[in-house]
N, C-alpha and C positions, 0 to 999 in steps of 0.2 A: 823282246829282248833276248839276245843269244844266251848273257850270262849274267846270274846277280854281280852286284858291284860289293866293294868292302866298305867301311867308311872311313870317313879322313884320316883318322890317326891311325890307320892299317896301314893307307899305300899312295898318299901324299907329300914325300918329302918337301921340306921347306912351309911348312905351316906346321905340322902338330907332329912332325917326325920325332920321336926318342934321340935321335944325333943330333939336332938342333938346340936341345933343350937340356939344362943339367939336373933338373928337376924329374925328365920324363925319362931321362939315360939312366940316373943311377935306379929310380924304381925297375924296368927294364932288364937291367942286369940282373938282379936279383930274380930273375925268374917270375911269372905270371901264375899263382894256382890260379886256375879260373874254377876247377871244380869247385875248389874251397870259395871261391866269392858266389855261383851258383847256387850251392848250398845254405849258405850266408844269407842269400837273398830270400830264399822262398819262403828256411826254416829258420833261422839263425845257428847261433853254436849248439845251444842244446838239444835239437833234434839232427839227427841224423838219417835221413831215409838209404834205404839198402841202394838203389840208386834212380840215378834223375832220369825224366823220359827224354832228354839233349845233353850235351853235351860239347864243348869250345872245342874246336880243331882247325890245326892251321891248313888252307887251301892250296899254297905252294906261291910262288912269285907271281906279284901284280894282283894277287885277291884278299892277302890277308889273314884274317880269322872267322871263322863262320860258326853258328850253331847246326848242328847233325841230330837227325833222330837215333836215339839209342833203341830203340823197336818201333814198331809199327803202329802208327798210331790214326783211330778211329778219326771221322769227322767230329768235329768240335769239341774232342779231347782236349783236355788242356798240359801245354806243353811244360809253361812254367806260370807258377803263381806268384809275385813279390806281392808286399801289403805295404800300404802306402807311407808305414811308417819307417820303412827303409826305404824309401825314391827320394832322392834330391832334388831340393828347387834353384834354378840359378840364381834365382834373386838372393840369396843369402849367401851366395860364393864369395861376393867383393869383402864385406864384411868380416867374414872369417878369413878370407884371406889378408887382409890388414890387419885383422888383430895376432895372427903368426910374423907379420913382418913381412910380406909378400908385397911387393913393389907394383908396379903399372904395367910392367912388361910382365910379370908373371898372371897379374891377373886377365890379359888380354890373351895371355896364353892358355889358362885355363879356359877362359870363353870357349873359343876356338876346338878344343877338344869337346867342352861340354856340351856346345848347341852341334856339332856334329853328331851325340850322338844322344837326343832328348827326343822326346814328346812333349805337344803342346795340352794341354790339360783343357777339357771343353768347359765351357762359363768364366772360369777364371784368367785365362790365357798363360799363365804358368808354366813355364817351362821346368820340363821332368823327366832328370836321368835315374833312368828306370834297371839296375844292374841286374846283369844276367839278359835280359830282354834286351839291350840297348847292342847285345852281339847281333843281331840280326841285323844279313846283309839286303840289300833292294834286290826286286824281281819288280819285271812289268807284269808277270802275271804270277803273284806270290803263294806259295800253298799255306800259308798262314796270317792270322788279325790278330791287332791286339784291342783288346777289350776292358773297359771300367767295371768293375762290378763293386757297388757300393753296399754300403753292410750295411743292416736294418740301424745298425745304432745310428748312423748318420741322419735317420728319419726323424723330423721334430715333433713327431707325436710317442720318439722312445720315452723319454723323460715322462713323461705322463702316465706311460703304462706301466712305470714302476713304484706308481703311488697306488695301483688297484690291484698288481697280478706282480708274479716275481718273472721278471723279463730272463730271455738266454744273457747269456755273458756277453756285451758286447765285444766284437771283431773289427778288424779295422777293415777298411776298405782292400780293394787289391788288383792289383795293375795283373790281368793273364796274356798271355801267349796261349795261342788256341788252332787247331787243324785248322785246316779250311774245307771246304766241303769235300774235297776228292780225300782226303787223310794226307798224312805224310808216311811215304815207305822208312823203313830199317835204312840207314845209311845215307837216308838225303839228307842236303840243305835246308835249313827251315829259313824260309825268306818271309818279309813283309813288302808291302808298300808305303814306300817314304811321300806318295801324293802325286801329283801328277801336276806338275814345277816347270817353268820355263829353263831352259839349260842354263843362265847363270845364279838360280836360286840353288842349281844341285851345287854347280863350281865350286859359289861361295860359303855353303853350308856343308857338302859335302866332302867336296873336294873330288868327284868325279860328276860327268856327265853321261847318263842312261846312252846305253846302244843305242843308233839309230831305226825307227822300225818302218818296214817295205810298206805299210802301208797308209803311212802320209805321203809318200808316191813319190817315184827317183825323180829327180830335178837334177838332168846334169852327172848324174852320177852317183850324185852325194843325198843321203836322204834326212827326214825332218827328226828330230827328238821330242819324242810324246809330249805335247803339252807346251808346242812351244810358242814365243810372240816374239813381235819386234818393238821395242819401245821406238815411237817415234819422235815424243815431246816428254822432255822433262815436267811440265805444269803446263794449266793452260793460258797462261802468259807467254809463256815459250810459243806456244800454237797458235793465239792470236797473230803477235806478230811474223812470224815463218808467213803463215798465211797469206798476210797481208798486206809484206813486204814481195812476197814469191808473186802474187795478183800485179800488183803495179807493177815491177819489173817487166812481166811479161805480156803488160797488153799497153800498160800507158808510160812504162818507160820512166815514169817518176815515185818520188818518195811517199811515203805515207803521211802525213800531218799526226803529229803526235797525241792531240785533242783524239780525231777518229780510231786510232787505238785504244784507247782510256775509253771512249765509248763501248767498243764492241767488246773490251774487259767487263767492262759494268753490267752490259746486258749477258754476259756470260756466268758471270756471277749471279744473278736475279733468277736466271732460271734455273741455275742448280746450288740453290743455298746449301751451305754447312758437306758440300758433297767434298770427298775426298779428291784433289784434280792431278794428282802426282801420276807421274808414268803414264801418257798416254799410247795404248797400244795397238797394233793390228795383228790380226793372227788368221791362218790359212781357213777356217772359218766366217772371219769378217773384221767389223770393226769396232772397236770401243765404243761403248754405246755414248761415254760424255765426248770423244773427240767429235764421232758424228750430229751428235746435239751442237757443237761447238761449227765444225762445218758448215751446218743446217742455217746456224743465227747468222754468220758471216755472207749466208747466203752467195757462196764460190761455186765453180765447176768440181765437185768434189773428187771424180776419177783423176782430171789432169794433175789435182793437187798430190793426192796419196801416193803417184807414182813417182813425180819430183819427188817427193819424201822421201819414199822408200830405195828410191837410188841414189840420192844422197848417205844414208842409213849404211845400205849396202859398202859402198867407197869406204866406211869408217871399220869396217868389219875383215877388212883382208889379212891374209895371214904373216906376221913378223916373220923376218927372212932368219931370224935364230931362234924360234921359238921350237923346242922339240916334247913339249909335252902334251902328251896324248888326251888329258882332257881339254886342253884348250885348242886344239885342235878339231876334237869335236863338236867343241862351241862354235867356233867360227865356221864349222862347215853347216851344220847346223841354220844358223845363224842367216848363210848366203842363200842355202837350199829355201827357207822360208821366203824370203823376199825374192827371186828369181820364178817362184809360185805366186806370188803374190802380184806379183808385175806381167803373168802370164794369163791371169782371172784378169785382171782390169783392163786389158788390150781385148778382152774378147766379145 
C-alpha cells in the first residue's frame, strides 16, 4: 500500500461527515482537544503525564487525522495504554441514546461513526471503541498492533488468593497500542491493520478501499485489493438453482422440474448441516470450499459453470457513468481485475 488510509468520519462525506450532521457540526465547531481525550484515555483527569509517546495530527486533504510518534520508539514499546474501563461497547449505544431522546436517524448515525472506528473484542465479539487508539489510520504493512493485556484480577483463581495471602490492588484490564518489531521513528505515522477484508467490507465499514497492490498482478491495467473475492451467490438456494437452471439451458434447452431442485437443496443441506451458506464466493486463490461441495453434489461441469458466473458478476460491477468517488471506484476496479484473473486461470 502506497499510503495509510483515514477512517470514515476523516474523509467520507455523505455518511459520517460533520456537515451532514447537526449533532457531529456543532461538536466540530467547537474544536477537537484530542490531547485532552488522549490523556483522558490512558490516565484520566487526575494524572497528568509530562507528555504522551503520540500524539493527533491533522495529515492535510483526503487523509484526515493520524497518530504521530512524539520520539522514537523501541520495538514493542508501548504507544498508548487505555483500561478497559474507558472503551465503549456499541451494544449499549441505542440504549443511552434513547434515554437522551436520540431518534432512529441519530442512532444509525452514531453506528456508522462507531463501528468505523471499533475493535472486535476476541471470545465475546463486542464491539470496542477504543479512544485515543481508534486514531489510528490503515497500513498494508503497519508499524504497529494492538494488543489485550488482561490483569491478574480478571483470573478466577483472584478471589481465592484473597482468603490466604493479601493480593496486589486489582487493575483493570487494558486495551495497548504497541511498536512493531522494526519501532516507530520521531515523526512517523503510527498505523495498524484493520485485517485483511474484501473491498466492500472496508467501503462499508470504513468508508475507504486499501491501495491496490502490484502484487496480485496487473490485470488490464488495474490491480487486485488485498484480500479480495467475488460473491457469486447469495445462499446456496440461489446456486442450486443458477446451476441448474444455467445446465438445462445449455445442453437440453429445457426447464428444470421443481421436485429436482428441492432435491439437490435437500442433499445440499444433508451434507453440510447447521454450516453457515450465505455469500458464496471465489477468490484469485480458488474456490469456496461450500460452493465447490455444492458443485461437486450437483455433479456439473464445474470450470464451464464459474466462468458463466463470473461473467455474469463481472456485467453487474461496471462503473456508473456519474459516479466520481474515489473509493468506489476502486471497488469496482478492483472488483473487474479479480474476475478478468479469475476467467484467465479457468481458460487455462
Amino acid at each position: 500500500m502506497g499510503s495509510p488510509h483515514s477512517k470514515l468520519s476523516d474523509v467520507a462525506p455523505g455518511v459520517a461527515d460533520a456537515q451532514h450532521h447537526p449533532r457531529a457540526a456543532a461538536a466540530a465547531s467547537s474544536g477537537a482537544p484530542w490531547s485532552e481525550l488522549l490523556n483522558w484515555a490512558c490516565h484520566g483527569w487526575e494524572e497528568r503525564p509530562a507528555e504522551l509517546p503520540v500524539a493527533v495530527r491533522d495529515m492535510g486533504p483526503g487523509r484526515g487525522r493520524a497518530l504521530v510518534a512524539q520520539r522514537d520508539m523501541a520495538p514493542g514499546e508501548v504507544l498508548l495504554s487505555v483500561p478497559l474501563t474507558r472503551v465503549f461497547a456499541s451494544e449499549a449505544a441505542r440504549t443511552e441514546l434513547e434515554a437522551i431522546g436520540c431518534g432512529w436517524e441519530d442512532f444509525l448515525w452514531a453506528v456508522q461513526v462507531f463501528h468505523s472506528r471499533c475493535f472486535v473484542e476476541p471470545g465475546s465479539g463486542r464491539h470496542l471503541c477504543v479512544p485515543g487508539v481508534d486514531m489510528a489510520n490503515h497500513a498494508a504493512q503497519p508499524n504497529a498492533a494492538v494488543r489485550i493485556l488482561n490483569s491478574p484480577g480478571a483470573c478466577q483463581g483472584y478471589d481465592a488468593l484473597e482468603e490466604v495471602a493479601e493480593p496486589a490492588p486489582r487493575q483493570p484490564c487494558r486495551f495497548n497500542l504497541e511498536a512493531g518489531e522494526a519501532g516507530v521513528r520521531q515523526g512517523e505515522e503510527v498505523t495498524i491493520s484493520y485485517g485483511r477484508w474484501p473491498s466492500e467490507a472496508f467501503l462499508l465499514l470504513f468508508g475507504f478501499v486499501p491501495a491496490a497492490s502490484s502484487s496480485g498482478g496487473e490485470v488490464g491495467g488495474e490491480c487486485l485489493v488485498p484480500g479480495e473475492c467475488l460473491t457469486l451467490f447469495g445462499d446456496a438456494e440461489e446456486a442450486v438453482r443458477w446451476c441448474l437452471a444455467a445446465a438445462a439451458s445449455g445442453w437440453s434447452g429445457g426447464a428444470v422440474p421443481e421436485e429436482a431442485i428441492e432435491e439437490s437443496i435437500t442433499a445440499v443441506d444433508a451434507a453440510m448441516p447447521g454450516e453457515d451458506m450465505s455469500n458464496l464466493f471465489i477468490t484469485a486463490e480458488g474456490v469456496d470450499g461450500r460452493l465447490q461441495c455444492i458443485l461437486s453434489i450437483l455433479k456439473l461441469p464445474t470450470t464451464e459453470l464459474l466462468a458463466k458466473r463470473v461473467r455474469e458478476r463481472l456485467a453487474q460491477h461496471h462503473e456508473p457513468a456519474a459516479s466520481n468517488e474515489e473509493p468506489v471506484k476502486v471497488f469496482l476496479a478492483s472488483k473487474r481485475s479479480l474476475g478478468q484473473l479469475i476467467l484467465r486461470a479457468l481458460q487455462q
